[in-house]
C-alpha positions as CSV (number, residue, x, y, z in Angstrom):
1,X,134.0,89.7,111.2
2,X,133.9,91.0,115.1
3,X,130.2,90.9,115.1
4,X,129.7,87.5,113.2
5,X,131.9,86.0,115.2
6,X,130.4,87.7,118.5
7,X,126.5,86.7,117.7
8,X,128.0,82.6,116.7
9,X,129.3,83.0,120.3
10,X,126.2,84.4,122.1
11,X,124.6,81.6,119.6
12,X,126.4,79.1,121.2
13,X,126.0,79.8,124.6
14,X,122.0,79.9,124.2
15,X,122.2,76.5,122.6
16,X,124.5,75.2,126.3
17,X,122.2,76.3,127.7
18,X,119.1,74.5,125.9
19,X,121.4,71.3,125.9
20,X,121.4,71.3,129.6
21,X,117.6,71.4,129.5
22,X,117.0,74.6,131.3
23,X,114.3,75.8,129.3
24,X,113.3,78.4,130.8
25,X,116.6,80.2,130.9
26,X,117.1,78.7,127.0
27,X,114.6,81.1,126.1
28,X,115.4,84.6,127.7
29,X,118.4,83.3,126.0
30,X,117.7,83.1,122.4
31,X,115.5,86.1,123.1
32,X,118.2,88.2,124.1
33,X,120.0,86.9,121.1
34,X,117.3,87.7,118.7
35,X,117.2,91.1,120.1
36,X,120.4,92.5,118.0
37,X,121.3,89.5,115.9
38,X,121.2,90.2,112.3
39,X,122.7,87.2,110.3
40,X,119.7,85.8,108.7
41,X,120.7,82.1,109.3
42,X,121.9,82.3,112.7
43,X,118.4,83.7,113.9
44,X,116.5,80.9,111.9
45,X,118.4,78.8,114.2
46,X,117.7,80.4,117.1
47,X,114.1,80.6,116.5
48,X,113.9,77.1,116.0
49,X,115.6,76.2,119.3
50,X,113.3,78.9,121.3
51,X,110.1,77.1,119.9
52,X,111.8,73.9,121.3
53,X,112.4,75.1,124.5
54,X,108.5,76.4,124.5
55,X,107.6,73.0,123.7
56,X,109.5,71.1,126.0
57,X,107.7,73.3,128.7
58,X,104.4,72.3,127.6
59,X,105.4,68.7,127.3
60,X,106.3,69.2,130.7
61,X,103.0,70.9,131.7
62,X,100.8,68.5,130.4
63,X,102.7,65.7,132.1
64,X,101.8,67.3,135.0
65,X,98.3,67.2,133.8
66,X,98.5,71.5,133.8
67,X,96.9,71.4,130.1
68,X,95.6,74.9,130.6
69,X,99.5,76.0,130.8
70,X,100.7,73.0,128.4
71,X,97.7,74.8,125.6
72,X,99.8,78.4,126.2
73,X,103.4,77.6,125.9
74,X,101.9,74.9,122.8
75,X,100.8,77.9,121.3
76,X,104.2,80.0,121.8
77,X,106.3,77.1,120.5
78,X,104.5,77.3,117.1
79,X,105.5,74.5,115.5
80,X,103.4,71.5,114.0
81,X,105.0,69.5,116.7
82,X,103.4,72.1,119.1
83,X,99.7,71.5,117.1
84,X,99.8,67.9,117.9
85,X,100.5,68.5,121.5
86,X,98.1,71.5,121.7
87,X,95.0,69.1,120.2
88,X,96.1,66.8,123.1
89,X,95.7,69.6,125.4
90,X,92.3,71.4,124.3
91,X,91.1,67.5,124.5
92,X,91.6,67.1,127.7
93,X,90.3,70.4,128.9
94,X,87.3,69.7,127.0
95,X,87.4,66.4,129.2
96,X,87.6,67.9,132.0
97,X,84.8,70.7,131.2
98,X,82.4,67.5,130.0
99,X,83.0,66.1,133.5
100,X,81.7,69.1,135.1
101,X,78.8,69.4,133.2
102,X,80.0,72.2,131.1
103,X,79.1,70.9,127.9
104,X,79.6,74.4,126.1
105,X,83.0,74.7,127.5
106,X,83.5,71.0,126.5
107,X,82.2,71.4,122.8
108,X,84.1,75.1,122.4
109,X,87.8,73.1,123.3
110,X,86.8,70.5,120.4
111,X,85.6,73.0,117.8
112,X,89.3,74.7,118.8
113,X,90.7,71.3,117.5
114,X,88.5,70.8,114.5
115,X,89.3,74.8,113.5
116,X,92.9,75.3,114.4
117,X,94.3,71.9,113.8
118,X,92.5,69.8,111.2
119,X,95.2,67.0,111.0
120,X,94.9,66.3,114.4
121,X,93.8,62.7,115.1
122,X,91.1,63.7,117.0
123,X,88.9,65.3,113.8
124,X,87.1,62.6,113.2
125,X,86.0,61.6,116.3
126,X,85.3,65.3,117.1
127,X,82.8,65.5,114.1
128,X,81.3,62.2,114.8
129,X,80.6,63.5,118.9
130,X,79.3,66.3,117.4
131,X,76.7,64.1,115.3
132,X,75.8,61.7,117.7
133,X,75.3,64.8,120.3
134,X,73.4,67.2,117.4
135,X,71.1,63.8,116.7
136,X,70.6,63.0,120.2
137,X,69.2,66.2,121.7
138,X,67.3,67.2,118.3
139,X,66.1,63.9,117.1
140,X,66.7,65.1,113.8
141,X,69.0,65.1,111.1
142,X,69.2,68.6,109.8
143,X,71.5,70.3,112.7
144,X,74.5,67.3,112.3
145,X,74.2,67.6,108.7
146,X,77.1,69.7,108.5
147,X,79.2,68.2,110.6
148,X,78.9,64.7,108.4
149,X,79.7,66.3,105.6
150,X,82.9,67.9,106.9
151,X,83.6,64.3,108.2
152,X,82.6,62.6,104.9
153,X,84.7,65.2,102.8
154,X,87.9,65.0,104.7
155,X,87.9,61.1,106.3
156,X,85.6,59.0,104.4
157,X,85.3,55.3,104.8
158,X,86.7,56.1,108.3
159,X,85.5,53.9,111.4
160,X,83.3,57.2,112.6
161,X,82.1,58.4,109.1
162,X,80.9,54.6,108.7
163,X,79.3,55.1,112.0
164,X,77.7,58.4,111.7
165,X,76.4,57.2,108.1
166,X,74.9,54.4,110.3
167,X,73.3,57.4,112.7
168,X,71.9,58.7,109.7
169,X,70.5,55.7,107.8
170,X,67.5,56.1,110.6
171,X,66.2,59.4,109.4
172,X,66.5,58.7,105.2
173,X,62.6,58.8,105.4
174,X,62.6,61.7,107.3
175,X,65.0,63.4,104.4
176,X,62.7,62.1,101.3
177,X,59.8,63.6,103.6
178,X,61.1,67.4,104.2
179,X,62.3,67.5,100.2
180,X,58.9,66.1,98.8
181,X,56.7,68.4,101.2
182,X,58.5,71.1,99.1
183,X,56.6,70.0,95.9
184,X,54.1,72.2,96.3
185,X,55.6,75.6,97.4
186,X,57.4,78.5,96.2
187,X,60.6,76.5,97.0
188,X,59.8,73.2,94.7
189,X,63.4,73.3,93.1
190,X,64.8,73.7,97.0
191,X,64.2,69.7,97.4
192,X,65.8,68.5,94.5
193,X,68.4,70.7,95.3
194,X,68.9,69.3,98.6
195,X,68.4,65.5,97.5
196,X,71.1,66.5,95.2
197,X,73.1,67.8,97.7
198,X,72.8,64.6,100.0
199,X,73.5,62.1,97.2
200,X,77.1,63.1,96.9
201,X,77.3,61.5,100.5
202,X,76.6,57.8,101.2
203,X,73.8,58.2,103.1
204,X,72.3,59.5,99.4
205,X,72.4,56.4,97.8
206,X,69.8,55.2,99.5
207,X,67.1,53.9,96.6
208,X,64.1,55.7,97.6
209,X,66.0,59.1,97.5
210,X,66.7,58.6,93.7
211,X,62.8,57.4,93.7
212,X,62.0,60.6,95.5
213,X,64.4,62.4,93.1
214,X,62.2,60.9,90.5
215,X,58.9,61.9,91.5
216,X,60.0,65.4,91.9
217,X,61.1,65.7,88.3
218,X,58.1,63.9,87.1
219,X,55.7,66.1,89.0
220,X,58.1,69.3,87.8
221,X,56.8,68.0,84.2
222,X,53.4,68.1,85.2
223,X,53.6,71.6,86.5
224,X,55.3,72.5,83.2
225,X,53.1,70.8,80.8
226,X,49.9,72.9,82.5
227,X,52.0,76.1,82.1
228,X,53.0,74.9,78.6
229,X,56.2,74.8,78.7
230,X,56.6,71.4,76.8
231,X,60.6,71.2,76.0
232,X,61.3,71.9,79.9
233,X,58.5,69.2,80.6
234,X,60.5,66.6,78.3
235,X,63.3,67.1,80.0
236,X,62.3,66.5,83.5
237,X,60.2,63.4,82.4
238,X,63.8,62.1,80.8
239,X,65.3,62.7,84.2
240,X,63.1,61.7,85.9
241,X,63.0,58.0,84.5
242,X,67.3,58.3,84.5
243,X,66.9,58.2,88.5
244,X,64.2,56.0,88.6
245,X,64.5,53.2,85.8
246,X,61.6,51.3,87.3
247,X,59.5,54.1,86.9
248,X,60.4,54.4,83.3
249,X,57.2,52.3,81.5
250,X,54.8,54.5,83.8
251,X,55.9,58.0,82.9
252,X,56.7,56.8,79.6
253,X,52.8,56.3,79.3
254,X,52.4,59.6,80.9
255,X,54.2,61.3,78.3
256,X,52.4,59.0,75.4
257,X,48.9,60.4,77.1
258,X,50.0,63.8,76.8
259,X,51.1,63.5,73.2
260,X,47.8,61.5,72.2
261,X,46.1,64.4,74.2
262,X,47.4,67.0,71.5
263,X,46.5,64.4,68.6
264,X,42.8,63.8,70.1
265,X,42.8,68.1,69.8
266,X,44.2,68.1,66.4
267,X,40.7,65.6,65.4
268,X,38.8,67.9,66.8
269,X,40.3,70.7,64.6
270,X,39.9,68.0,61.4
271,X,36.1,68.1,62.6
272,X,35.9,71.7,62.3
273,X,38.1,71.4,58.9
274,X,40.9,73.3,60.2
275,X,43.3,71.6,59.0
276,X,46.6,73.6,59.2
277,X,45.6,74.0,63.1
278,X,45.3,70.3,63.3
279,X,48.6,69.7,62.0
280,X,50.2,72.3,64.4
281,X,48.4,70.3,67.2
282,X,50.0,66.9,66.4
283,X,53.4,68.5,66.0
284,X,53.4,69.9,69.2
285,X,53.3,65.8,70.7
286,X,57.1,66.0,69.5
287,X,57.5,68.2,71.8
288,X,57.0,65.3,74.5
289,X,57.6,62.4,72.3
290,X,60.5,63.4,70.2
291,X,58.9,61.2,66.3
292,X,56.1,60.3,67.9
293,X,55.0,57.9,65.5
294,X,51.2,58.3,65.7
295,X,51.7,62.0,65.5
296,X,53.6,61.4,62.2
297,X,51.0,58.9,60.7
298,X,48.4,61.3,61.9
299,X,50.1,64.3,60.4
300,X,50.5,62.1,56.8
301,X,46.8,61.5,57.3
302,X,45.6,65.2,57.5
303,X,47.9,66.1,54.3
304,X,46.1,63.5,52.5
305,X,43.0,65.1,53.8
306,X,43.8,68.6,52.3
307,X,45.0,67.1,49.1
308,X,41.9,65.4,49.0
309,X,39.5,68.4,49.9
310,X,41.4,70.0,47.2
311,X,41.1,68.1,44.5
312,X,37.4,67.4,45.5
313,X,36.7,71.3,45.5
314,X,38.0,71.2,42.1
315,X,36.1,68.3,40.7
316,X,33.1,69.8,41.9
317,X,34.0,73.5,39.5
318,X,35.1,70.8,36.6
319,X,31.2,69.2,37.7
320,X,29.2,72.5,37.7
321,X,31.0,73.2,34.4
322,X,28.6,70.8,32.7
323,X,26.0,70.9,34.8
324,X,25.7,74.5,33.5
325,X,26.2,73.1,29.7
326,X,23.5,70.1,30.8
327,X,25.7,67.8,30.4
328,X,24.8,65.9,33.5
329,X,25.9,62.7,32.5
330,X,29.5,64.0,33.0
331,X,28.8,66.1,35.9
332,X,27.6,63.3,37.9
333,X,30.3,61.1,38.0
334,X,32.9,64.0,39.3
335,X,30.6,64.8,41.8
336,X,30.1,61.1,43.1
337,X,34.4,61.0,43.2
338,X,34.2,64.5,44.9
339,X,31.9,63.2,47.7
340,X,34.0,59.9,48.3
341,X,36.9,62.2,48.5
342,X,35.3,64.8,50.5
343,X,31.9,63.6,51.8
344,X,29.8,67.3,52.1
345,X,26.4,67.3,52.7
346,X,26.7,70.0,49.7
347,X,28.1,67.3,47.4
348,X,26.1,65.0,47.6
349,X,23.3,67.7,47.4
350,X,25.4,67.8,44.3
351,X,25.2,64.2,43.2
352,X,21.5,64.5,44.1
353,X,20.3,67.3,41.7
354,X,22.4,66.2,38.5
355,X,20.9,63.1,38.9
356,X,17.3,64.8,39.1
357,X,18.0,67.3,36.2
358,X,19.3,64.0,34.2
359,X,16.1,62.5,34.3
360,X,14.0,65.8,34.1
361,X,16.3,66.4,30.7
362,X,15.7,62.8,29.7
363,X,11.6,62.4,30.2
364,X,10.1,65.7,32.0
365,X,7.1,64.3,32.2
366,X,7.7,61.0,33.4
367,X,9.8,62.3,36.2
368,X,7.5,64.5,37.4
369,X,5.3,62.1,37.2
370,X,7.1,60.3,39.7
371,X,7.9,63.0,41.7
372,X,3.6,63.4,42.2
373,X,3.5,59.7,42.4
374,X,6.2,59.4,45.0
375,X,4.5,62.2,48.0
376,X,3.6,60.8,50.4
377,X,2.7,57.9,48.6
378,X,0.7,59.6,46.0
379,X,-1.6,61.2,48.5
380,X,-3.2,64.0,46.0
381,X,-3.9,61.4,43.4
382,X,-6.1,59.3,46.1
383,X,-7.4,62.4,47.2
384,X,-8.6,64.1,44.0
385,X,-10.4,60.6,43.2
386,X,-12.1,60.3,46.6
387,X,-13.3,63.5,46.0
388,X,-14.5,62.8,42.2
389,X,-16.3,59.6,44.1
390,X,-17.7,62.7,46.3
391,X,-18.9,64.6,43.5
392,X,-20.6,61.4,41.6
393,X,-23.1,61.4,44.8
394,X,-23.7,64.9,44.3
395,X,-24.5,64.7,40.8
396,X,-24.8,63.2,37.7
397,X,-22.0,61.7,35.8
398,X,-22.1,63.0,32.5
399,X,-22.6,66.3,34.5
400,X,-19.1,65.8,36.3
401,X,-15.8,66.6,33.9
402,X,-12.0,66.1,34.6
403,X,-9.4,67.8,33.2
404,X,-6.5,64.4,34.1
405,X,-3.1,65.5,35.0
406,X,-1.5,67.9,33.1
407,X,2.4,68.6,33.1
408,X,3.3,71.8,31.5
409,X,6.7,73.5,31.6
410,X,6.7,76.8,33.7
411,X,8.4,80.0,34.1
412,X,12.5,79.3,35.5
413,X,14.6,76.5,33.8
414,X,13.4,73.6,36.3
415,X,10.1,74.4,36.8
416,X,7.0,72.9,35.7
417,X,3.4,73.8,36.3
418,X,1.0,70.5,37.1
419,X,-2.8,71.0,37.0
420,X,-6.2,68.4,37.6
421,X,-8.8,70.6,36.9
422,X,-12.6,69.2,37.7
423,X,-16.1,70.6,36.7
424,X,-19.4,70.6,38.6
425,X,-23.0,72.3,37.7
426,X,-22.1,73.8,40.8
427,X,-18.8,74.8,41.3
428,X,-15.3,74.0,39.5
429,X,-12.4,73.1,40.8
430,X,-8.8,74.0,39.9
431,X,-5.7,72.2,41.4
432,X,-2.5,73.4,40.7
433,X,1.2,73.2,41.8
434,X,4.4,73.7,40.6
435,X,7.4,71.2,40.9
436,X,10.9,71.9,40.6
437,X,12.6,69.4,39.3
438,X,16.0,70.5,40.5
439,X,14.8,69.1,44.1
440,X,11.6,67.9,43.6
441,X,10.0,70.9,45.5
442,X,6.4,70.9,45.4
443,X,4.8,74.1,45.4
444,X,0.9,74.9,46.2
445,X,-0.5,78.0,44.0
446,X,-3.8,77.6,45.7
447,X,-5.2,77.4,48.8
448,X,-6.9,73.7,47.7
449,X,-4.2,72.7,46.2
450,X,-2.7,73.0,49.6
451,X,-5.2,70.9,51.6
452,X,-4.7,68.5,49.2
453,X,-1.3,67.9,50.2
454,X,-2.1,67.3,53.5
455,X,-2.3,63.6,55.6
């Protein structure tokens, strides 16, 4: 009980002491006191009254305008009282440094406000300064970047984050230009990431940043569609209309060019009758165009195809079938719906021979007939009679004989053997060819027989 009541009394006299406004005295004081007290609440007291005696000094300091010892006994009192006075302080002394042209000594006792006491009043302008001063001596934006966004972040819509916005309205170009010079380096995604980056912040919303924005994504895409990488390339063309609705009819195009680009390869594959390749081709516009209807209706197109090209290969077995039994009347007729289906040279080859056997099964001898009729417009025919007029001048007529035509099946099953045979007192002549029937070949066995053939 001795001691309690010994340290209330010490207490006491500290606090007379305070009361009667000598401060300095107030302190060594509740110094003294703290230096063997030991009841808890007592001392938080006494502390309290010490940093008020500390702070009254200062206040007195920097009335006398000594803020160099108004900053130290701010910073003994340790209170947020003390802050406030202690940002009034390093403001002046950064004052005072400006006016002597010490603009590092100036710009050190502001960044002590900004750091050690962010409530201060002063912040704002302090950041703003620092803007205006970063802007003015670089002519650039990148150096007061920071410092707006530490002014945004903590005082937007303030009267200096309106007017450092302002500052920085002048150099939006010069932004758009720094990120889109990025395009085509190692650091692409570094522009988007810093347009990103300055969007969050008024000066962001400027329309030709989300434009810029745009045109990065877009030419992202591009990049991506060269390396194949078609999902990623979707994406970006997606985002890049979201920023840029304007934009959004033009890159859609874009994006229809590419997928026609992979139907225009899957025709070429449908030329080459690669038809499973074809149909990968087209499925890979979905890729871009998610449905693509074209690709679909091309897709539906090229299964018809194969069905088609499948039943046709099997009308054309079921058509050989009787073409091998003779029946060609049947055979015909499945090859004729196997070329419209599938329209080979081969089939119609087909189509072409059936119909020849048909006739060649019907009338042999008319049709080949024909076939000698129809060479060249029946130029061995007018040939062996100009040379039977030849032979008349040479000789006699009853000493000239002629043998006509004469069609006469031959060795193989479409083969026949067609002679004109002529006779002279002094030499004999022999013509003879064979025709196949199958596709109207003619064949010289003899060397005359050969000039005869000739225009």
């Amino acid at each position: 009980m001795f001691t309690v009541g010994c340290e209330r009394n010490r207490l006491a006299n500290a606090e007379s002491i305070y009361n009667k406004e000598k401060y300095i005295s107030a302190i060594i004081a509740y110094d003294n006191f703290l230096g063997y007290a030991t009841n808890g609440a007592y001392r938080t007291e006494a502390e309290m009254f010490r940093s008020e005696s500390y702070l009254e000094l200062a206040k007195l300091a920097f009335e006398k305008e000594n803020y160099f010892l108004a900053e130290r006994l701010a910073i003994l009192a340790n209170s947020e009282k003390a802050d406030l006075l202690l940002a009034e302080a390093y403001y002046k002394q950064a004052e005072e440094k400006f006016e002597e042209n010490d603009i590092d000594g100036g710009w050190e006792y502001l960044k002590r406000i900004v750091n050690v006491i962010p409530t201060s009043k002063y912040v704002p302008e302090i950041l703003f300064r620092r803007v205006q001063y970063d802007i003015d001596m670089t002519q650039s934006y990148k150096k007061a970047l920071p410092n707006y966004k530490e002014l945004y972040d903590n005082f937007p819509d303030s009267e200096y984050e309106i007017e450092a916005r302002n500052l920085f309205g002048r150099f939006v170009t010069n932004i758009i230009k720094d990120s889109y010079s990025l395009r085509d380096s190692i650091d692409a995604d570094r522009g988007l990431e810093f347009l990103f980056e300055i969007e969050k912040y008024p000066i962001g919303k400027d329309r030709a940043i989300y434009l810029t924005i745009s045109h990065l994504y877009e030419e992202k895409a591009d990049l991506n569609i060269r390396f194949e990488k078609y999902h990623k390339a979707r994406e970006e063309f997606q985002l890049a209309m979201e920023y840029a609705p304007e934009e959004s009819e033009r890159i859609h195009e874009k994006m229809v060019s590419y997928a026609e680009d992979f139907i225009s390869r899957g025709n070429d594959m449908i030329n080459y009758r690669r038809y499973e390749n074809a149909i990968t081709l087209c499925q890979m516009a979905f890729l871009i165009i998610p449905a693509y209807e074209p690709a679909q209706l091309k897709i539906k197109e090229i299964e018809e195809t194969i069905d088609a090209v499948k039943h046709a290969s099997y009308l054309i077995e079921q058509g050989l079938s009787y073409e091998n039994s003779r029946e060609y009347s049947k055979a015909i007729p499945l090859y004729e719906e196997a070329y419209n289906l599938d329209p080979l040279p081969e089939y119609k080859e087909r189509i072409i021979v059936a119909k020849n056997l048909k006739k060649a099964e019907d009338n042999p001898i008319e049709f080949v007939s024909n076939i000698l009729k129809n060479y060249k417009n029946g130029i061995m025919d007018k040939k062996i009679q100009e040379k039977l007029l030849y032979l008349k001048t040479q000789y006699e007529d009853e000493d000239i004989t002629s043998s006509d035509w004469k069609i006469m099946r031959s060795t193989g099953r479409y083969k026949f053997e067609v002679r004109y045979d002529i006779f002279t007192p002094g030499r004999d002549y022999f013509y003879v060819w064979q025709v196949n029937v199958k596709d109207k070949a003619i064949l010289p066995l003899n060397k005359i027989s050969e000039e005869l053939m000739k225009e």
